[in-house]
Short mmCIF file of the C-alpha atoms (twelve columns), coordinates in Angstrom:
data_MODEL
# 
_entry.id   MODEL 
# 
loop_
_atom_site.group_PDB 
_atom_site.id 
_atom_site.type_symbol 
_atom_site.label_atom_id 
_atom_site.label_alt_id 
_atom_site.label_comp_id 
_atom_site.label_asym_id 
_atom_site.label_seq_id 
_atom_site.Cartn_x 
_atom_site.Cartn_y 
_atom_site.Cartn_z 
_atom_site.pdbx_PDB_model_num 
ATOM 1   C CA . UNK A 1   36.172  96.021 65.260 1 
ATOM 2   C CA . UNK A 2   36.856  93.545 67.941 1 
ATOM 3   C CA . UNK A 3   39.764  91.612 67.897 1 
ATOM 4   C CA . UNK A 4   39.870  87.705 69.632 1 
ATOM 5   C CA . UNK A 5   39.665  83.919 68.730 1 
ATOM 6   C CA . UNK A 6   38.317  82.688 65.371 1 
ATOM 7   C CA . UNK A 7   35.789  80.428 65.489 1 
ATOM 8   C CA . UNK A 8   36.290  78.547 62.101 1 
ATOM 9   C CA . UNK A 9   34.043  75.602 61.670 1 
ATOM 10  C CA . UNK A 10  36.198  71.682 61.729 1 
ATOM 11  C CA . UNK A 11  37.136  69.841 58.357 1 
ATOM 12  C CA . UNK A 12  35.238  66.920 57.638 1 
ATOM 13  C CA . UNK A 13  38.112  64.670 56.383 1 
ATOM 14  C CA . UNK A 14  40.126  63.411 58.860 1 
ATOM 15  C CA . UNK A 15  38.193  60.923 61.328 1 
ATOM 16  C CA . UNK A 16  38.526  57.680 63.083 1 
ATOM 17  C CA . UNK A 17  35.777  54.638 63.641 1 
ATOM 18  C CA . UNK A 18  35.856  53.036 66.759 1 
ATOM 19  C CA . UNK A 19  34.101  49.712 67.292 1 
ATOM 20  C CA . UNK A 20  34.444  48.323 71.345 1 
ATOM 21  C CA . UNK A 21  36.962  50.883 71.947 1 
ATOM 22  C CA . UNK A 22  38.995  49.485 68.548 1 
ATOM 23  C CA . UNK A 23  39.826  51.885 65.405 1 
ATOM 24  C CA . UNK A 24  38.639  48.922 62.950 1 
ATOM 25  C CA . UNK A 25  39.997  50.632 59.888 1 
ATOM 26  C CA . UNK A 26  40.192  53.538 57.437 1 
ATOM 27  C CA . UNK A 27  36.875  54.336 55.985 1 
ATOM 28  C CA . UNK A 28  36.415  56.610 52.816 1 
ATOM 29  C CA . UNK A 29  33.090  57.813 54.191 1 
ATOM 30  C CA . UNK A 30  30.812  58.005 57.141 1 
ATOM 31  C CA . UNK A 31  27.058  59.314 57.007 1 
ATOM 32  C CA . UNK A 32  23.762  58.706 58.760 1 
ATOM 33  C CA . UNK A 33  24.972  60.805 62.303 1 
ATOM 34  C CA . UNK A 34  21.458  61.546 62.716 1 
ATOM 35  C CA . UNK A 35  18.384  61.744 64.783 1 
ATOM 36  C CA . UNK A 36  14.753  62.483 64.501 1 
ATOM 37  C CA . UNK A 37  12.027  63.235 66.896 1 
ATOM 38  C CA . UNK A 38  8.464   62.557 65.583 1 
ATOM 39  C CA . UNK A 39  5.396   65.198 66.142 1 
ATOM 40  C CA . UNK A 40  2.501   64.508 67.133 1 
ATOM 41  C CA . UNK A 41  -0.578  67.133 66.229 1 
ATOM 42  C CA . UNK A 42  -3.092  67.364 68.982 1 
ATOM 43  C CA . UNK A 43  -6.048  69.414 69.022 1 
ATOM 44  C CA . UNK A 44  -6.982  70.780 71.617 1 
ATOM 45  C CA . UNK A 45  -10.806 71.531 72.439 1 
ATOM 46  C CA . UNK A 46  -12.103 74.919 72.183 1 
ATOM 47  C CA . UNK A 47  -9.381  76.104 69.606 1 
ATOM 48  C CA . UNK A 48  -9.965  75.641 66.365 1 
ATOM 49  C CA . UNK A 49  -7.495  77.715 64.855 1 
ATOM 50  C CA . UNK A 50  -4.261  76.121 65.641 1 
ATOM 51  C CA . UNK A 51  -3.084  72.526 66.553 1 
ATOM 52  C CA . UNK A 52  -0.869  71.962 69.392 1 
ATOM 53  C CA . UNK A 53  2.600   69.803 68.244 1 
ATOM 54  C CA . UNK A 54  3.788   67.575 71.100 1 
ATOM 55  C CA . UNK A 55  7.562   65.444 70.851 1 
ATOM 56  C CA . UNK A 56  6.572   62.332 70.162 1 
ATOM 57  C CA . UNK A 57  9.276   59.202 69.747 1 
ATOM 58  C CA . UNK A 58  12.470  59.683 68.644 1 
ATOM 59  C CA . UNK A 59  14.654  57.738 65.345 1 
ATOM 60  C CA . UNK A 60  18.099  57.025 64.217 1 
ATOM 61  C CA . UNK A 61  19.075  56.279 60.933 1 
ATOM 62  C CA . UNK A 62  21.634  53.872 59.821 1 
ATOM 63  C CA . UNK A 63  25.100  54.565 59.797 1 
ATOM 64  C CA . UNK A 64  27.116  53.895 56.480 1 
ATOM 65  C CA . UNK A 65  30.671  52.899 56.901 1 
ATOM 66  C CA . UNK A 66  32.061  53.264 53.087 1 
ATOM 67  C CA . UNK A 67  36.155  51.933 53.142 1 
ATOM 68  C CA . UNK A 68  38.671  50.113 50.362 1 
ATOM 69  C CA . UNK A 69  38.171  46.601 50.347 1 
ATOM 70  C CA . UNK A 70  40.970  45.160 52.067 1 
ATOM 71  C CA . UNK A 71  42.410  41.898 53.426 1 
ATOM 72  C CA . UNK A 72  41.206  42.523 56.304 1 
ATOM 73  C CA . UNK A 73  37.369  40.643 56.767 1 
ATOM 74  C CA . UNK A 74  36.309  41.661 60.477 1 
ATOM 75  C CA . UNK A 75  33.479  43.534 59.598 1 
ATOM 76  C CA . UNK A 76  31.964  41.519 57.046 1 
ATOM 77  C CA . UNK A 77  32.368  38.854 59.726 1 
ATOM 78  C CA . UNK A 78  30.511  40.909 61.842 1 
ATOM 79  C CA . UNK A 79  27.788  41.361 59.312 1 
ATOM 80  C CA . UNK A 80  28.343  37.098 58.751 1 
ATOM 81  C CA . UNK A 81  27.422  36.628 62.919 1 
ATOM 82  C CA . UNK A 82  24.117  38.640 62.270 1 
ATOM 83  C CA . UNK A 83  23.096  36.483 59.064 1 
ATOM 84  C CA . UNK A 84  23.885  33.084 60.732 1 
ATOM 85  C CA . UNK A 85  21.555  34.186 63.682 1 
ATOM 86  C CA . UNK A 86  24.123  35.127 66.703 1 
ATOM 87  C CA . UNK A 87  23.415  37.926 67.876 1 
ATOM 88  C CA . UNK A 88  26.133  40.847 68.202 1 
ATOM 89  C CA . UNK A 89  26.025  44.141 68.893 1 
ATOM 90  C CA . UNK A 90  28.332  46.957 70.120 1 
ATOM 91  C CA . UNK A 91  28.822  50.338 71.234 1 
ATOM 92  C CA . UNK A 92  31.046  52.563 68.747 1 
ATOM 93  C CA . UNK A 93  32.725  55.937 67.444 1 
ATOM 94  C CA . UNK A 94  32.906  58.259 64.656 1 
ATOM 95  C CA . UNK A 95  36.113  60.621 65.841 1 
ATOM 96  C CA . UNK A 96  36.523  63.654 64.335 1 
ATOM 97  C CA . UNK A 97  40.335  64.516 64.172 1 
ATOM 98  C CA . UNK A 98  41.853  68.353 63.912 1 
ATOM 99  C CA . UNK A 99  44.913  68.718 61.675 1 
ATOM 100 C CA . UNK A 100 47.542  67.596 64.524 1 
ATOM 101 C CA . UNK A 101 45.325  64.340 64.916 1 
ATOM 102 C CA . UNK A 102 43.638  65.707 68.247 1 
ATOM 103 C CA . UNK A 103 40.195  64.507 68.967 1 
ATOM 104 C CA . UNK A 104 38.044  67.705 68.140 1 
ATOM 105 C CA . UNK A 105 34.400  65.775 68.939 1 
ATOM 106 C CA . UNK A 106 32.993  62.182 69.220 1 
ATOM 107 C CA . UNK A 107 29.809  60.762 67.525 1 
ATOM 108 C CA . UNK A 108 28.707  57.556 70.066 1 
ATOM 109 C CA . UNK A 109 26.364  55.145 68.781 1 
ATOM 110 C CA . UNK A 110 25.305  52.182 71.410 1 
ATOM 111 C CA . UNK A 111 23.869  48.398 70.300 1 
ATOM 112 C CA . UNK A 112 24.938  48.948 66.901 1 
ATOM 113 C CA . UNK A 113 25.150  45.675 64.559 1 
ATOM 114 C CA . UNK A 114 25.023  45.762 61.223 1 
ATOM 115 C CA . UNK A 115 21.832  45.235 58.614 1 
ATOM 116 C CA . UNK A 116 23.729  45.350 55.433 1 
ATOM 117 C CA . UNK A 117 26.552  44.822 53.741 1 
ATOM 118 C CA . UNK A 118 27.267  45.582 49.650 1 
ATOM 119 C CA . UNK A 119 30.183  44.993 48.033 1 
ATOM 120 C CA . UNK A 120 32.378  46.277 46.085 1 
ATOM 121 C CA . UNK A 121 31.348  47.027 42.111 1 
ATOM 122 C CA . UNK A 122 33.391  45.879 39.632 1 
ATOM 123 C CA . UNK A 123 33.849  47.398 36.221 1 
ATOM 124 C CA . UNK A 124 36.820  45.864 33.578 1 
ATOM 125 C CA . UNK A 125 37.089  49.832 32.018 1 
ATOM 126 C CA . UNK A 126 37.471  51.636 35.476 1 
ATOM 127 C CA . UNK A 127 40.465  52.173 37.537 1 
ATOM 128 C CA . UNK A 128 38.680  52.964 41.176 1 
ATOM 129 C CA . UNK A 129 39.500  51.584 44.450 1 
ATOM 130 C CA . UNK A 130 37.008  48.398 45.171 1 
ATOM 131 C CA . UNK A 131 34.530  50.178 47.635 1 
ATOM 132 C CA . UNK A 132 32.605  47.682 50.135 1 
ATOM 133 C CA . UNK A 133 29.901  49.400 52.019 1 
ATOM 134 C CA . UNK A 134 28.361  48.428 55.949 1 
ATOM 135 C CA . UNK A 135 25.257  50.059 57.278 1 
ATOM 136 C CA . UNK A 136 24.736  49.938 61.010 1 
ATOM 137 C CA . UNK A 137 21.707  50.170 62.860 1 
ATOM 138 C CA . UNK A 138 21.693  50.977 66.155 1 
ATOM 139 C CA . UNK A 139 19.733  52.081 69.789 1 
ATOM 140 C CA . UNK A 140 21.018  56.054 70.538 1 
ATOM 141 C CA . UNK A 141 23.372  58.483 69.066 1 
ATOM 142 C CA . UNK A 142 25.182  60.995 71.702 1 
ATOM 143 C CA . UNK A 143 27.390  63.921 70.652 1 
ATOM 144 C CA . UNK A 144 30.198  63.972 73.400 1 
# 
């Protein structure tokens, strides 16, 4: 049996969000790190059998940013800037932190602005933390 490092995979709940270089706040939740390349089928003449599958463009989906409603209004006034009409998009972060805090790997997103915002929901029988919710879209997603 060979002896050496363990390679145990990271927890998922201790990250940071970085807007311009900024940590913005404390989020409960961040999903959407994803890409997808399209295929394209071809066929190719003479072979009947089989269909070639060639990369075609590639997507992003939105990035949810799930936190506590706070005092704190920057990123709904972010979200305000896009409904007015003034354009404003940035580059960002998701950070994912070891135990000690260390930065273990870094989700970057570029021309991100955001496309939705949903409050909190409110319920007079419930005892939750008011939950505001900000999807981003954005241009590129690079795992540094």
């Amino acid at each position: 049996m060979a002896t050496g490092d363990r390679n145990d995979p990271f927890f998922s709940y201790n990250f940071l969000v970085e807007v311009d270089g900024l940590n913005i706040a404390a989020f409960q939740e961040v999903s959407g790190l994803d890409s997808t390349v399209e295929v394209v089928e071809y066929r190719q003449g003479g072979e009947n059998m089989t269909t070639r599958k060639l990369m075609g463009r590639t997507s992003f989906s939105n990035i949810s940013l799930k936190r506590g409603v706070t005092d704190n209004t920057d990123l709904y006034d972010w979200h305000k800037n896009i409904v007015q009409g003034t354009p404003d998009r940035r580059d960002g972060s998701v950070i994912l932190l070891g135990r000690d805090g260390t930065e273990l790997k870094r989700w970057n997103f570029r021309s991100g602005w955001p496309t939705k915002y949903t409050a909190p929901e409110f319920n007079a029988e419930g005892n939750e933390v008011a939950i505001e919710t900000l999807e981003l879209a954005h241009e590129g997603l690079q795992l540094d």
